[in-house]
N, C-alpha and C positions, 0 to 999 in steps of 0.2 A: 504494500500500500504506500508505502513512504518511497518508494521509487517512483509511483504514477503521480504522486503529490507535487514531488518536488519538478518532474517534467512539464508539469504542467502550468508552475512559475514563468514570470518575466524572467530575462536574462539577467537583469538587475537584480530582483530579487533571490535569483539562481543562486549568485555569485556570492549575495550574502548568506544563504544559507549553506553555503558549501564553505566558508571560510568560519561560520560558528563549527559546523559540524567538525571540520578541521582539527580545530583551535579549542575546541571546548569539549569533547566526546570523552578525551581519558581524564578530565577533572570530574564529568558528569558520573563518569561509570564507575570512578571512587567512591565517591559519595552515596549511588544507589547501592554496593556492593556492602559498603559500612554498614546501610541499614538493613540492605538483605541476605547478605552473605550467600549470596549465591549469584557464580559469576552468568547463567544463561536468563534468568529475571531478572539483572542489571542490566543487561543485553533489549530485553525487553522495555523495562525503564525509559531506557537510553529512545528508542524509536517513538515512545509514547510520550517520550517528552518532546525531541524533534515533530512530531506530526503538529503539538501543540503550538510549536512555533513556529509551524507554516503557516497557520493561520492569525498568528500576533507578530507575525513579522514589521507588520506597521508599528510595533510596540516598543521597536527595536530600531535607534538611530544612530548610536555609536556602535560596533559590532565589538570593540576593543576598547573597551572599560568596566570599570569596577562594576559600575551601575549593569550593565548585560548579562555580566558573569552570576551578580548575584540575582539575577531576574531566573535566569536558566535554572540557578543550582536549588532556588525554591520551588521552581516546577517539577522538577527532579524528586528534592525529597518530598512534595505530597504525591506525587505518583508512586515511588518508592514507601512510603509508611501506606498509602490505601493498596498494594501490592501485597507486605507484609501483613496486613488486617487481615483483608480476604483468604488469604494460607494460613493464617491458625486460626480462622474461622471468626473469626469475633464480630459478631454483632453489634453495627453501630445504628442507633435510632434518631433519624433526624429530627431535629425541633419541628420540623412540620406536620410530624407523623403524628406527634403527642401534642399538637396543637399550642405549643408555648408561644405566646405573643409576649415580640418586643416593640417596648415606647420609643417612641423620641425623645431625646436628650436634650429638648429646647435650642438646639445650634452650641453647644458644649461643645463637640466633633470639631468643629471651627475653629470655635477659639482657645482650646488647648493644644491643637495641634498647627497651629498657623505659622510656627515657628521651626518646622519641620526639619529647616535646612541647619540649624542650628546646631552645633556639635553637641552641647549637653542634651540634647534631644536625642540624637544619635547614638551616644555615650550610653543612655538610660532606655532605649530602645535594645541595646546588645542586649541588657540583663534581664529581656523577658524568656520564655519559652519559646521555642526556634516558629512554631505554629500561631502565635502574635505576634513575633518578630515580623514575619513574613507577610501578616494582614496589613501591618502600618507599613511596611518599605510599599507593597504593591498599592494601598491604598493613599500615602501622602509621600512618597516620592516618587513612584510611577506616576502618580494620579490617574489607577485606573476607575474606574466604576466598579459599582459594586456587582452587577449582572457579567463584567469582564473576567473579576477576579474569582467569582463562582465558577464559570466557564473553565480557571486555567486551573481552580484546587481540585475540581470537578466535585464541586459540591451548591446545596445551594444558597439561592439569593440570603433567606435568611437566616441561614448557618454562616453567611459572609458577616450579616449584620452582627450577628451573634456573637460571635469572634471577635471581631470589631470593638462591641460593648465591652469583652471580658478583655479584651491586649488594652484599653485606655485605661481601665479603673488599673489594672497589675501597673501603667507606665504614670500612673497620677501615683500608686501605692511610691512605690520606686522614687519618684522624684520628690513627695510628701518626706520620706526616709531619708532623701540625700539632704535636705533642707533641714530636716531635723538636727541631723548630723555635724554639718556644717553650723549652724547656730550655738549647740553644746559647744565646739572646742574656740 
């Protein structure tokens, strides 16, 4: 499939997916292998992440920086942990199954996070868990949409929002903490 995919590109776009593919396959297949330890489902990983990014390739302007490596190596590892679930079988229940509604935040999303580009933002975004890590770089330094970044965790709309709510209260927790901290000494 990922060969009729990628034929099917502009030449321009050919060229960029052939120089990720390149340049980024044996960092991607580390990483899916870390989590699956198994080198033929890394393998797999590996295509199921490229097919992903045939179609965000618009999502993708520099092919050769920080920002693309870590755009890839998040689509990576939520392919690779929903790979790993499905093989020991674990049953995950989506918030929509069980009908949990979530609020708005009155526009809080905004004005905590407005300052995105900021290093202690950055700084205090490392120390969440790799799966809020991942909801804030794609949702306030990609600035993707929420329906985008469903599409790329392959999950849904409101398991994005959901996620979302639970990576800002840990990175208010986080920064609440470093404030404290700082204040004491």
């Amino acid at each position: 499939m990922l060969f009729f995919l990628i034929m099917a590109l502009e030449k321009e776009d050919r060229e960029k997916f052939e120089w990720l593919y390149e340049n980024y396959s044996s960092i991607l297949f580390y990483v899916a292998n870390d989590i699956l330890k198994d080198e033929h489902l890394s393998e797999d990983a590996i295509n199921s992440t490229f097919i992903k990014v045939i179609f965000n390739l618009d999502n993708i302007s520099d092919v050769n920086s920080h920002r693309t490596k870590r755009y890839l190596i998040t689509i990576i590892k939520n392919i690779a942990r929903q790979m790993y679930n499905k093989r020991k079988k674990g049953n995950v229940i989506s918030l929509e199954d069980v009908g949990y509604e979530i609020k708005d935040n009155d526009n809080l999303e905004e004005r905590a996070f407005s300052h995105f580009a900021d290093k202690d933002f950055l700084d205090a975004v490392e120390l969440l868990k790799d799966e809020y890590r991942d909801i804030l770089r794609m949702k306030y330094v990609l600035n993707l949409l929420d329906s985008k970044i469903a599409e790329i965790l392959d999950i849904s709309e409101v398991n994005v929002r959901k996620r979302t709510e639970r990576a800002r209260k840990s990175y208010m927790r986080i920064v609440i903490e470093g404030r404290e901290k700082n204040h004491d000494q």
